[in-house]
N, C-alpha and C positions, 0 to 999 in steps of 0.2 A: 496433436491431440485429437481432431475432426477426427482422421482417419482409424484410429485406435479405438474412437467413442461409437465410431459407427460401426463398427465389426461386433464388437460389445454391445449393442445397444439389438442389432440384429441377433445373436444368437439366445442373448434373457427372452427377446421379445418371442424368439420359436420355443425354447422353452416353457415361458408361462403358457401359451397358447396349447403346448402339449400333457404340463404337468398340473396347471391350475385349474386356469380356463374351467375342461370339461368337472373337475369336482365341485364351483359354486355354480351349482344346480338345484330349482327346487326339488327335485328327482333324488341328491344324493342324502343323506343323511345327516345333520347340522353336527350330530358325534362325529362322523366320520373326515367331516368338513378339519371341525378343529383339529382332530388330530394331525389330518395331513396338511394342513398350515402349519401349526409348530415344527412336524418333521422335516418340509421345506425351508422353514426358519431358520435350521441348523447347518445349513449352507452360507448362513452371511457371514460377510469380512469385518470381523470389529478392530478398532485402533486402536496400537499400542498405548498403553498407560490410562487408558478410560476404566474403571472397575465398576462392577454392579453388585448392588446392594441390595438384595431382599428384602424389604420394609413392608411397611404399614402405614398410613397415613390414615386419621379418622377411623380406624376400625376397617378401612379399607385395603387391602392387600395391594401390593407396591413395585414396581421396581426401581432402583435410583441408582442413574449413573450420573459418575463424575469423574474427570481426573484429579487421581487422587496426588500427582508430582508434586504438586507447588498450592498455594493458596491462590484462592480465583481473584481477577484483578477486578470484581465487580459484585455487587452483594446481590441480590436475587436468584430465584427458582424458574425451573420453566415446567409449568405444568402440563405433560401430553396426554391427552385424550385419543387411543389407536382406535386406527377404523375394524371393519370388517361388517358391517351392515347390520352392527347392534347384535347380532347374531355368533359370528363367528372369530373373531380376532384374537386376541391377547398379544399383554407385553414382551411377551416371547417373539411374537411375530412380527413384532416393532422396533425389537433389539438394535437391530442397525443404523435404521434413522435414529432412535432416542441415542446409542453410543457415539457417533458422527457431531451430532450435533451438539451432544456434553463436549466434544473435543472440539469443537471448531469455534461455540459460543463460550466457552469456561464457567460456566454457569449448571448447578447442576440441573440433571433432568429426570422427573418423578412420573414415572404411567401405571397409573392406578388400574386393577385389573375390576375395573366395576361390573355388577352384575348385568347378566346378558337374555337375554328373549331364545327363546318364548319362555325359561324357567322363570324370568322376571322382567317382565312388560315396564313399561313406561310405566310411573316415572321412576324406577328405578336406578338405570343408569343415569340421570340427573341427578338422583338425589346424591349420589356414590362421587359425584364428579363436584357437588356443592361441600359434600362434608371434606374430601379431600384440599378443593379449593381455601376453605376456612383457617385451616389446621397452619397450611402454607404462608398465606395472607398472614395470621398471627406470627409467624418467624421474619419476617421481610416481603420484598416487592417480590408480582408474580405475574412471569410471562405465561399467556396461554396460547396452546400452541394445540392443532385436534388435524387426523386426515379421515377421507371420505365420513364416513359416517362420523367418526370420532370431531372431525371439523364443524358437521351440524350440531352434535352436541355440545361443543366449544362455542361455536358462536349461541345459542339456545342457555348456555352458563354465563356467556357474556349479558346478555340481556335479563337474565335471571339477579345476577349481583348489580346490574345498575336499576334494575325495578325496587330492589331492596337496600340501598343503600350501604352496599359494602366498599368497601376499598377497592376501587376500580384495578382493573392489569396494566400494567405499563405497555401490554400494545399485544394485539392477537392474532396471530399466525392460522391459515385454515390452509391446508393443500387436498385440492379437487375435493371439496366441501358437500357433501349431500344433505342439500339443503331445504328442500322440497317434496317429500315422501307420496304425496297424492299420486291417484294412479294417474296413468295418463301425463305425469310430466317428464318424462325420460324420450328422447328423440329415437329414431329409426337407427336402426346398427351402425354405427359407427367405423367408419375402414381403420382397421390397424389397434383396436382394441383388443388387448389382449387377457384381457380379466373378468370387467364384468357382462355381464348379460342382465336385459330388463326383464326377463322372470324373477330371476332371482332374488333381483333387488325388490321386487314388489312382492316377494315372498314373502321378503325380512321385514319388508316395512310392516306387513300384517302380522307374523309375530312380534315386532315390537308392538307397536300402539293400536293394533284392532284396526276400526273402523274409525279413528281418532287421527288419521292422518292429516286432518286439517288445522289439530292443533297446533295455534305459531309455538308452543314448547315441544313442538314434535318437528315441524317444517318451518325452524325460524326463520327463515325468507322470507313468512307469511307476517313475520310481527313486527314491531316498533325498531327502527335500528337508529335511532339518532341517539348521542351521547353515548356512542360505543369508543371503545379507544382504537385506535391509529391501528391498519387490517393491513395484512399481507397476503395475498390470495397466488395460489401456485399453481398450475394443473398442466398437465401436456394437451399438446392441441388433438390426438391422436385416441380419444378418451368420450366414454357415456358423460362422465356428467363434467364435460366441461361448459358446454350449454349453461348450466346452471352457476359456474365460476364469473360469467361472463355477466349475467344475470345478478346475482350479488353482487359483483362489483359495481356495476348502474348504481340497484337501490342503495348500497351505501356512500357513493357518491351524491346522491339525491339527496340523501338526508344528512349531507353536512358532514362523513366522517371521513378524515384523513386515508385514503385507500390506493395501497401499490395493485395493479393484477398482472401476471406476469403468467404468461402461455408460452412453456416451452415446445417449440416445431416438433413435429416426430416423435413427440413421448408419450409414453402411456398412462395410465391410472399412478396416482403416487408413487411416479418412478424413483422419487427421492430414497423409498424405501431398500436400493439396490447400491447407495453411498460404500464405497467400499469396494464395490465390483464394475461401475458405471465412470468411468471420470466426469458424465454430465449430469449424475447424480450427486457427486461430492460439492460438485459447481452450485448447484441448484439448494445444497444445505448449506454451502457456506453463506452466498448471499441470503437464506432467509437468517441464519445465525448474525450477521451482519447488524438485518435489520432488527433484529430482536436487542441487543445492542444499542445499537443509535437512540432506540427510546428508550432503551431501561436507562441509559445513561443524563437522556434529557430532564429525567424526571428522579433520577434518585438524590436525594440529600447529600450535602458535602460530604466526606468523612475519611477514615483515617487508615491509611492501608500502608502495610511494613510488607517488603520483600526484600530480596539478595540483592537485586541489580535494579537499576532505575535506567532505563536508555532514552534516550533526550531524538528523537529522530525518526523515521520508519521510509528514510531511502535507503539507498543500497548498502553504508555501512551501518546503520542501525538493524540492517536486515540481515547483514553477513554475521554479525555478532549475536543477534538472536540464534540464529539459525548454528549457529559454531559454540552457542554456550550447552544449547538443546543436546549438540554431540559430544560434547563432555558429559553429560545427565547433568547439567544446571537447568532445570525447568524455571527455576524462582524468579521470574525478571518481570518487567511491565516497560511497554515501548509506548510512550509516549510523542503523541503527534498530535502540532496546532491546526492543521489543516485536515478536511473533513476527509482525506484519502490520503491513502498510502502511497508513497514515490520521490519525496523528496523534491529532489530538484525537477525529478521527470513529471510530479504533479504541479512544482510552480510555472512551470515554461512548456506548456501548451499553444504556443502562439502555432500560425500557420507556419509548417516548413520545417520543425523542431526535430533535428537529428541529431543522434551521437558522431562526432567527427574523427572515430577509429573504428575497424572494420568489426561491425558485432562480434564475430568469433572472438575477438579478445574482450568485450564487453560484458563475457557472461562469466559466473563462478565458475573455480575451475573445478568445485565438487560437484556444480547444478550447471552440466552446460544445455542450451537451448536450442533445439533442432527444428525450430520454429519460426526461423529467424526469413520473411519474407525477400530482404536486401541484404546486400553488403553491409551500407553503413544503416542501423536500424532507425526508424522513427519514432520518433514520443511514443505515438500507442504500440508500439511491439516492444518498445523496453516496459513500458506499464504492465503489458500484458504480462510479461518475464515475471518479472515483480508480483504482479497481482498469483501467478500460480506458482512462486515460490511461498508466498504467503498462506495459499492454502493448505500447500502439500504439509507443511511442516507445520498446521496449523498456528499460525504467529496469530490469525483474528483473536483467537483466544486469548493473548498477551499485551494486545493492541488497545489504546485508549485512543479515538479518534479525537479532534475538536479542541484538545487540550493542551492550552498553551501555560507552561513552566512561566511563572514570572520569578521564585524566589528561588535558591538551591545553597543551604549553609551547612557545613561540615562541622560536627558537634562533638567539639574534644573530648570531652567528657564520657562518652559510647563510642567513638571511632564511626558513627553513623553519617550521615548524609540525609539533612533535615530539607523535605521539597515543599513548595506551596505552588498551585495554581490558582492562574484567574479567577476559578468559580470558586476557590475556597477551600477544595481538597489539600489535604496533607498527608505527607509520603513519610517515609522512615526508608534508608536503603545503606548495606556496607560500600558497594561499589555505585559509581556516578559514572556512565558512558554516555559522553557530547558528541552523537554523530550529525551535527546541525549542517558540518562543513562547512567550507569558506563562500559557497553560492547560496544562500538562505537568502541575505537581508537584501532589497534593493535599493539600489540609488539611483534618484532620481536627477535629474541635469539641474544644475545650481545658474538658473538663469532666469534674470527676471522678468518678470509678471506671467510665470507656468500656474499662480495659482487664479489669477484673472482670465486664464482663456478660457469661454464659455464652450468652445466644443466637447469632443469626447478626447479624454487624455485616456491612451492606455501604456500601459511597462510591460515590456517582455516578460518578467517574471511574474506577472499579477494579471495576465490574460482574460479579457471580459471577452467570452463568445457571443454573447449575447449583444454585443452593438455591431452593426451591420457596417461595413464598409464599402462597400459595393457602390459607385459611382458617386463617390466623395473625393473631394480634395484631401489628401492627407501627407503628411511630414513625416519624416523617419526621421528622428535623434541617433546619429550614430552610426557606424560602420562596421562594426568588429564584427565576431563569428555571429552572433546570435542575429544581428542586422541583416546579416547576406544572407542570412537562412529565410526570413520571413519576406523581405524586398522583393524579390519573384511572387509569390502567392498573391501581394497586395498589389502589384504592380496588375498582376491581369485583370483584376477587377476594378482599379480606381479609376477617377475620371483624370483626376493627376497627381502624380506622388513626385515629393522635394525631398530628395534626400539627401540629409546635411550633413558632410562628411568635414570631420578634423583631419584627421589622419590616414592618408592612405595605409591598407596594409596590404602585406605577402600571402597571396591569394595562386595555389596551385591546383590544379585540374585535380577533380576526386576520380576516383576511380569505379565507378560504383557498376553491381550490376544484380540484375534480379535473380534470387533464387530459385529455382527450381522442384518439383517430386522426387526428383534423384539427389537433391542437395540434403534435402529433407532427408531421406532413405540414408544416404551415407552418413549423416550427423549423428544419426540414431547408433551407430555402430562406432564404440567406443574409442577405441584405438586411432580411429580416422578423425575424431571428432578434437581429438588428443592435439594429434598433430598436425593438423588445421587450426587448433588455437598457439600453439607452440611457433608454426611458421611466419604466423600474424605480429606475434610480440619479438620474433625476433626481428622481421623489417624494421617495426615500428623503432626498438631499438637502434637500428642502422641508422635511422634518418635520424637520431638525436644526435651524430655525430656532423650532420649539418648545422649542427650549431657552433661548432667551432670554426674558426680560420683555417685556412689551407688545406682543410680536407677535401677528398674528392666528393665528397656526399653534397658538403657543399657548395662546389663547383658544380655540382650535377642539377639539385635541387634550385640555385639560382640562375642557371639556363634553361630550366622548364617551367618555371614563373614569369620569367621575360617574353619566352617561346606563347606560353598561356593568354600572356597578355596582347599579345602583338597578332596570334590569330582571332581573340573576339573582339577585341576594341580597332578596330581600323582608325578611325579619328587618330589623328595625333596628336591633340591638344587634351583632347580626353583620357588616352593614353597616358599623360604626361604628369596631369591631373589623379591618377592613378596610382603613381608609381610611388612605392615606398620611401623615405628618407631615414630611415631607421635600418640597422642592422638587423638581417634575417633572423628569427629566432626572439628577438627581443620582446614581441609580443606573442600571441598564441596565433601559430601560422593555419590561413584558413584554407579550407579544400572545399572547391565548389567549382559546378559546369554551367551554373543558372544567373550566376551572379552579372557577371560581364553582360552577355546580352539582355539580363532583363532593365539595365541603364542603359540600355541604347534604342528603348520602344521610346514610340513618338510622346506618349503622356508621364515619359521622366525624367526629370530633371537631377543633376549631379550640379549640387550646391556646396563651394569651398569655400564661398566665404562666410566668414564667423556669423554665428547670431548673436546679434546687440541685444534682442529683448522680445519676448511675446506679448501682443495685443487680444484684446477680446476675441477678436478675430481670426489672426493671423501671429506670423512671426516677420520681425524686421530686421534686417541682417545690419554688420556694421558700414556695407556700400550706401544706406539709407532704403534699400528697395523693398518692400511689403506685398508677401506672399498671401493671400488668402486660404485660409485652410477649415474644412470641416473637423477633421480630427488631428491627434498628433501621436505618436508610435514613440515612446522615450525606448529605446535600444542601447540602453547604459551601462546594463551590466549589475554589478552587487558593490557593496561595501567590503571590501574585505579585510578593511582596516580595525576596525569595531564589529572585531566577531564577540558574537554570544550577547549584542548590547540590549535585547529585550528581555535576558533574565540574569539577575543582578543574583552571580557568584560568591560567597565567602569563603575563604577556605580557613587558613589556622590563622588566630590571633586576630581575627578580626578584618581579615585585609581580600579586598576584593580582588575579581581576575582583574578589571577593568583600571584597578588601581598599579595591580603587577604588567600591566603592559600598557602604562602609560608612553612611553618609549616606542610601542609595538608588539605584535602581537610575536611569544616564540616559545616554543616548548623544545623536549628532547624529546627526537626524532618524529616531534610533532603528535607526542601522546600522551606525554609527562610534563607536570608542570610543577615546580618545585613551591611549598607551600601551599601545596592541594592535594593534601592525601587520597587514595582511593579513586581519582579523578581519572579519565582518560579520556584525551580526544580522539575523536577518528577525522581524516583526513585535517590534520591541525595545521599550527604554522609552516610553512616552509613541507610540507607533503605534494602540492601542486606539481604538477608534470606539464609540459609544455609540445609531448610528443606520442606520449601513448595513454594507457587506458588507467583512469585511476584506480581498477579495483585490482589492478597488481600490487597498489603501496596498501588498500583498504585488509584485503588479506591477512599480510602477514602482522598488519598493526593487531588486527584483530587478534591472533595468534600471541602477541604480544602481550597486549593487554589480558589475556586470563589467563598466561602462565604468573602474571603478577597476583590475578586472585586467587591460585589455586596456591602459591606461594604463603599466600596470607591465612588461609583456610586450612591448610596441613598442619602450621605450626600453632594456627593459635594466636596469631597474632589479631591485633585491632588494624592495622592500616598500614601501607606502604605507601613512603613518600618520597618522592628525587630528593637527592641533593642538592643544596643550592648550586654547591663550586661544581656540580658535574653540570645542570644544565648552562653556568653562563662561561665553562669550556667548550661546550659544543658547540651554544649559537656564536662564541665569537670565531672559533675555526669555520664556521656554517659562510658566516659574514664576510668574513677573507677571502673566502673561495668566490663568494658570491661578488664582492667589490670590482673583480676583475674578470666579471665574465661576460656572456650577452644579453644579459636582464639586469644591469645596470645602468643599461645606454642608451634607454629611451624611456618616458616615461608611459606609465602602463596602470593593468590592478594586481601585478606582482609585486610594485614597490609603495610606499611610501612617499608623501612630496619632499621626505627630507635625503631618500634615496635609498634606505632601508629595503632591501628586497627579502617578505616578508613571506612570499608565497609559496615560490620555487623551490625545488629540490636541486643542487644544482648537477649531480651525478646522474650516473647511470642507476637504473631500476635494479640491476645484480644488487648495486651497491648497498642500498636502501635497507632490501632482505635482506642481504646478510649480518646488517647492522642491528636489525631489530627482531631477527630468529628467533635467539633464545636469551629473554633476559642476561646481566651480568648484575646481579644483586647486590655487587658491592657500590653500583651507582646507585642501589635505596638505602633506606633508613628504615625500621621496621618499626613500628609504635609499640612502646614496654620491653623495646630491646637497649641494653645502657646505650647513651651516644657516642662511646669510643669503642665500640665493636661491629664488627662488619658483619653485615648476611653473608651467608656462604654464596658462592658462584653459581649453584644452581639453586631450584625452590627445593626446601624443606624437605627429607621425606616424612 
């Protein structure tokens, strides 16, 4: 994207310089001005599905955009005040920023076309921007949101409604804010400005407010700013009045208000307004739509919101199913997430060291693949970042509730609906229920005693605190599996000593890994290639799953390049020995790493086998009697994946909980369908787990799965689709069969069960999965209002 943004960012930037630039002149004429802003106006990219509305607000002439697809997942207005230096602007010429950011925040957005100088001086556009603000306020909560000039008059309406005691704004957005109108406060020409000029702007200030430029309702910089609501300040560093951004931000830091200021490198004058033709302008709307968001949602009242779908998730399958319902035209959905960011499992496990352990090219959709991909196997932040600009592109912030943790979710016979509560109180209404929590959500923490008596710093691989320093502490690793060896190198080169307490040796093969390149990049971009680079990847990865059987050659291959692996980093032969697996290959998740080996063989680590008897204040004491001293301790455990979904208490029909139907163990058909839970669908559920490749090959087509059942339900008119009982407990017992006699039976793991139940695993081939879950076979549901001796036909409804 850099290099795409910067070609684009160079050719607007020769542009405005050639076709703006010279017309905001005190020279040219203010008619002439507008005109050729609107005409340039009609060159922006607006986004599918946003529409505008010609209104009126207070007597005041309007524009209102929204999308109009679906119902917005969040109540309030954002009110934008366009710049143009009080002089020259209109909502016309704002069009793209206001349409971008109705699409990105879902909220709609109103810019009042208030009157303009010199026809009408101060105060008129305040008064235009108060009677509008009123009108708004009386319907619900109101973001206010203003650029350059439009921003001073925003913040100037800020301090206006809190001198008068109105209904404050849930939080005020200003981009490159002209705050300041006196002469003489505008710096010396600016490199790389390509809009305005300091005549000009002290033109406008003197048709707006005369000789009144020191008034703080003209140059609110100059007035009271404490008791302002929560300020987002934007500007590029590359800009006249960024000086002045920098500036506001102080004083309203000084005076106690909550303030982001955010200077993008190399941009100009409210580049945002270029959203659509910029990708670091669409970036620059999203996050401020983000944070427009985060506070409207802090501060809005409980309340009651009905949509199509409800998605319980916002990693990668909450993200593939958004984004897959959007290309059927289902806009109606709201993705729900407990955590203040999007990623799932990539936002729980941040620890240092945090990689996906299959080669990215097969890590990415295979409708959205990424050619951005730094490495082989990707790291936390390049899979976030994937995530993060899937979410933009297809606008998902819009659909997204951050923070918001589901505790209740009961399916109500009676409407075929899906009745939701959260923590804070809110209440949902939804036909379909999508659980994309997956089986890595919940952590567990080591069941050993006295972990809640040690005074140091405990941290959990999935609950990463960055903020406690590790650096030349004593500290413990819990654990050894994939996530362990990931993070054991990074802690290792900074501690003073690391113990790490290994149960189980495992099967640990040399990764292959290797940096990507401009030319990796260049080819990825180039569809076909990109194709068959991910196509190459899932077929190895497929090959090595036949290392999991006996007798084959893969696994003859595979177990003499683990022995080979081990026996070139570990020289020691006792440590070596200490090492070595006792479990059958395959039975656990086989790990790939060049770092791991030698970072237990630096002089400050220690490789601890035997058991821990119990943690002290201080330390931990193993069952030899011997007592480690430790500043911190690293639990590397893993998740529960036993008691999936145990923090929001499921009902489906008759009363009967999930937690009740998998007292047994957790099992659905084909890990999507759960019999007794209309409407329901898991993503990545029981028995989906892979052991060898990438999970979004089973996320896919589950995906797929699951809305040919809604589209099923939605053709004919039905209320709800729900498994059969006798199909799902033929499947999981032929599942269980297979599973009894294979390689994740024979060790214990967090694929099984302690009663030996292996709950996790897929036991097949990935072909196999697809073609199972392709295209529904509707004779395995039951349709609700259809008699119970007659069968849906084979395929959905037409």
């Amino acid at each position: 994207m850099a290099s795409n943004d910067t070609l684009q960012a160079a050719v607007l930037r020769t542009t405005l310089r050639l076709l703006l630039k010279p017309a905001l002149s005190p020279r040219v004429p203010l008619g002439f001005q507008r005109r050729w802003m609107n005409l340039l106006a009609g060159i922006a990219r607006l986004p599918a599905g946003v529409a505008r509305q010609d209104t009126g607000v207070a007597g005041v002439p309007a524009e209102r955009w929204q999308d109009t697809r679906a119902p917005a997942c969040r109540p309030g207005t954002v009110l934008m005040l366009h710049g143009g230096a009080f002089c020259a602007g209109s909502p016309r010429t704002h069009r793209a920023l206001a349409a971008w950011l109705a699409r990105d925040g879902g909220f709609p957005v109103v810019v009042p076309d208030y009157r303009l100088a010199p026809e009408h001086p101060f105060p008129a556009a305040l008064d235009d921007a108060l009677a509008a603000y009123d009108a708004l306020a009386a319907q619900g909560p109101v973001l206010l949101v203003g650029d350059s000039a439009g921003g001073g008059l925003a913040l100037a309406l800020a301090q206006k409604i809190r001198d008068t005691a109105r209904p404050a704004p849930a939080a005020l957005a200003l981009l490159s804010p002209w705050v300041d109108l006196r002469p003489g406060q505008l710096p010396e020409p600016v490199p790389g400005e390509t809009m305005l000029g300091a005549a000009w702007l002290q033109a406008c200030a003197r048709h707006y407010a005369g000789e009144n430029t020191g008034d703080p309702r003209v140059s609110p910089l100059l007035g009271e700013l404490r008791g302002l609501p929560p300020t987002f300040l934007q500007c590029g560093s590359d800009e006249l009045l960024c000086a002045q951004s920098r500036s506001l931000a102080e004083a309203l830091q000084a005076a106690g208000v909550p303030t982001t200021l955010e200077v993008v490198p190399g941009r100009w004058h409210v580049f945002p307004l270029h959203a659509g033709q910029l990708p670091s302008a669409n970036a620059a709307v999203s996050r401020l739509a983000r944070f427009l968001q985060q506070h409207l949602d802090a501060t809005a009242a409980p309340r009651h919101d009905v949509h199509e779908v409800v998605i319980l998730g916002a990693g990668m399958s909450g993200l593939c199913m958004a984004m897959q319902l959007q290309r059927e035209g289902r806009h109606d959905f709201v993705l729900l997430e407990q955590q203040p960011g999007l990623g799932g499992t990539w936002w729980d496990n941040r620890y240092p060291g945090a990689q996906v352990d299959v080669p990215a090219p097969a890590y990415s959709f295979s409708f959205a693949p990424n050619p951005y991909w730094r490495q082989r196997f990707a790291n936390a932040p390049e899979i976030q970042a994937y995530q993060q600009a899937l979410a933009e592109k297809h606008g998902l912030f819009a659909r997204l509730r951050l923070g918001t943790r589901l505790s209740e979710a009961r399916f109500d016979e009676a409407s075929g609906l899906w009745q939701f509560r959260t923590a804070r109180g809110d209440t949902l209404a939804a036909r379909f229920f999508v659980c994309s929590t997956g089986p890595l959500s919940q952590p567990r923490w080591p069941d050993i005693p006295g972990l809640d008596d040690f005074r140091g710093d405990k941290l959990h691989s999935a609950r990463w605190d960055a903020s406690i320093p590790l650096a030349g502490k004593r500290i413990a690793v819990v654990g050894t599996g994939s996530t362990a060896v990931q993070l054991i190198p990074p802690i290792a080169r900074e501690a003073a000593r690391l113990h790490v307490f290994q149960r189980t040796a495992n099967w640990v093969l040399p990764r292959f890994e290797r940096r990507y390149y401009w030319f990796d990049g260049l080819l990825a971009r180039f569809p076909p290639y990109a194709k068959a680079v991910r196509f190459g990847w899932v077929q190895f990865l497929e090959l090595t799953r036949r290392g999991f059987q006996d007798g084959t050659l893969m696994r003859r291959f595979m177990l003499g390049l683990a022995a080979r692996h081990r026996r070139s980093q570990v020289p020691d032969k006792d440590k070596r020995a200490a090492l070595t697996p006792d479990y059958p290959l395959g039975c656990k998740r086989i790990i790939y790493a060049n770092d791991y080996y030698p970072a237990l063989a630096r002089p400050n680590v220690e490789l601890v086998t035997t058991g821990i008897a119990r943690f002290t204040t201080g330390g931990i004491i193993t069952t030899d009697g011997t007592e480690r001293p430790l500043d911190a301790v690293v639990c590397a455990t893993g998740f529960d994946t036993v008691h999936l979904l145990q923090s929001v208490q499921v009902t489906g029909r008759g009363g009967r909980t999930l937690a009740e139907a998998w007292r047994d163990g957790p099992e659905a058909f084909h890990g999507i369908s759960v019999a007794g839970f209309p409407n329901l669908f898991l993503m990545l559920g029981p028995n989906t787990a892979t052991g060898h490749t990438s999970t979004l090959l089973y996320i896919e087509p589950a995906v797929r799965h699951a809305i040919a059942c809604m589209q099923a339900v939605r053709r004919a008119g039905y209320r709800a689709i729900e498994l059969r009982a006798e199909v799902q407990q033929a499947h999981n017992a032929a599942l269980q069969q297979r599973l009894a006699g294979s390689v994740w039976a024979q060790c214990r793991s967090w694929y099984r069960m302690d009663n030996g139940k292996v709950i996790a695993i897929f036991p097949g081939f990935t072909r196999e999965y697809v073609r199972a879950v392709r295209e529904p076979d509707f004779n395995d549901y039951r349709f609700d209002g259809a008699p119970e001796a007659s069968t849906a036909p084979a395929r959905p409804p037409a």
